[in-house]
C-alpha positions in Angstrom: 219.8 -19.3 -31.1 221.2 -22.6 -31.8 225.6 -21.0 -31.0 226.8 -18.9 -28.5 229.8 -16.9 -28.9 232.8 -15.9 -26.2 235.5 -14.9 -25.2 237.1 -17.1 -22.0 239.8 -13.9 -20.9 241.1 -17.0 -18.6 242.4 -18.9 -21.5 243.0 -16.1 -24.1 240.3 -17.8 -26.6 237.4 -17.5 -28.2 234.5 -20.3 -27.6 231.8 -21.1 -30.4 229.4 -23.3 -28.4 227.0 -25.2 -31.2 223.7 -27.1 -30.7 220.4 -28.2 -32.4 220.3 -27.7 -36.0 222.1 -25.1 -37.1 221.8 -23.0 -40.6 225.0 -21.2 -42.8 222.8 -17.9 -41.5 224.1 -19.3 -37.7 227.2 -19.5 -38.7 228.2 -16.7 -40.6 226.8 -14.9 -37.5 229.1 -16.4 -34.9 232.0 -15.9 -37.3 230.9 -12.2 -37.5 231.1 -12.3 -33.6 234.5 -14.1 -33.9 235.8 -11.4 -36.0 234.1 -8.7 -33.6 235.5 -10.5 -30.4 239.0 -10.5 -32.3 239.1 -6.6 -32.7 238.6 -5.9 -29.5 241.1 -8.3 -27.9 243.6 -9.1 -30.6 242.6 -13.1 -29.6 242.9 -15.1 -33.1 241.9 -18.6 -31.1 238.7 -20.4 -31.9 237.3 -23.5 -29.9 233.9 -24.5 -31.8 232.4 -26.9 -29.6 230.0 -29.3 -31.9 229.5 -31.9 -29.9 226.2 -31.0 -29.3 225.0 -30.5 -33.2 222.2 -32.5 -34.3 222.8 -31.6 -38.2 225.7 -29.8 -40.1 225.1 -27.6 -43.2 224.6 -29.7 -46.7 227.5 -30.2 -48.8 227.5 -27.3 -50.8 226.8 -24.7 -47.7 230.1 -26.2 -46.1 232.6 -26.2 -49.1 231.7 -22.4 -48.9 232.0 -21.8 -45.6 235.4 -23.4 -45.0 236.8 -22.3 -48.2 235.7 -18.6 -46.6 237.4 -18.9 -43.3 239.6 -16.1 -42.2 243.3 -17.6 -42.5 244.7 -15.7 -39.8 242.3 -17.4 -37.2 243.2 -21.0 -35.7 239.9 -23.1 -35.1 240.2 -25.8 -32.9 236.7 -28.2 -33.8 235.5 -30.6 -31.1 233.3 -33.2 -32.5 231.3 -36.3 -31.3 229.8 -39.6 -32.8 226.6 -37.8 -34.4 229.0 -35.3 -35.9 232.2 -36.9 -37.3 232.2 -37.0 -40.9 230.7 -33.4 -42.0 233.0 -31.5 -40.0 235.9 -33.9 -41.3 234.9 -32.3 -45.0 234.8 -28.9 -43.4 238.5 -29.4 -42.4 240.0 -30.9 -44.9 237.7 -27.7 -47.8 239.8 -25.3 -44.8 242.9 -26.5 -44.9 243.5 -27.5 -48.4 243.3 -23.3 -49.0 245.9 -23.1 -46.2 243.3 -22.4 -43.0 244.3 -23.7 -39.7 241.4 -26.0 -39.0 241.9 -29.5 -36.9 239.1 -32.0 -35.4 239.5 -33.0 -31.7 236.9 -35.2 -29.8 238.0 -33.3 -26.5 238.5 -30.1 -25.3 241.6 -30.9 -23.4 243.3 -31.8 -26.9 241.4 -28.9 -28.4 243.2 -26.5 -26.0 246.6 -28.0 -26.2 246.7 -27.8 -29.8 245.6 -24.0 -29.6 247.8 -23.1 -27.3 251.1 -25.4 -28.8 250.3 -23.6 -32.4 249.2 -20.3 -31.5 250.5 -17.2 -33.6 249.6 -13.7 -33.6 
């Protein structure tokens, strides 16, 4: 399975670790853990790590998925070199319907915006 999903209890947020290739079926199937993870502990955080993602979804696969984000979720995206520009269309599909989605290239910065915009 190319994503793992988790909840970190020590920093109140939920982790989305991404690799390899990666299909819209993989991704709908960590958000359905995200939304799982949330009922159980109320945590409405996301850090997707996606540093380690060889190849995002084609164009069409991510307007759909960002426009479908839950709004009441934050997700914190950390990116790398290989990865830049498809998660930048992701953000800006995301938040031009009012979803809380920012890039970050580390996971310090990821955090710190999390935690400095969290809401319940």
């Amino acid at each position: 399975m190319p994503e793992t999903v988790a909840y970190l209890d020590n920093i109140d947020v939920i982790k989305v670790e991404s690799f390899g290739k990666t299909t819209i079926d993989d991704w709908k199937n960590s958000l359905a853990q995200v939304i799982q993870i949330r009922k159980e502990t109320k945590c409405s955080q996301v850090l997707v790590d996606a540093r380690q993602q060889n190849k995002l979804l084609d164009t069409m696969e991510l307007y759909e998925f960002g426009s479908s984000l839950p709004s009441e979720y934050q997700f914190a995206v950390i990116t790398s070199d290989n990865t830049l520009n498809d998660p930048y269309f992701l953000e800006t599909v995301a938040r031009n319907r009012g979803k809380p989605v920012q890039l970050f290239r580390t996971f310090k910065e990821a955090l710190g915006w999390l935690k400095t915009n969290a809401y319940a």
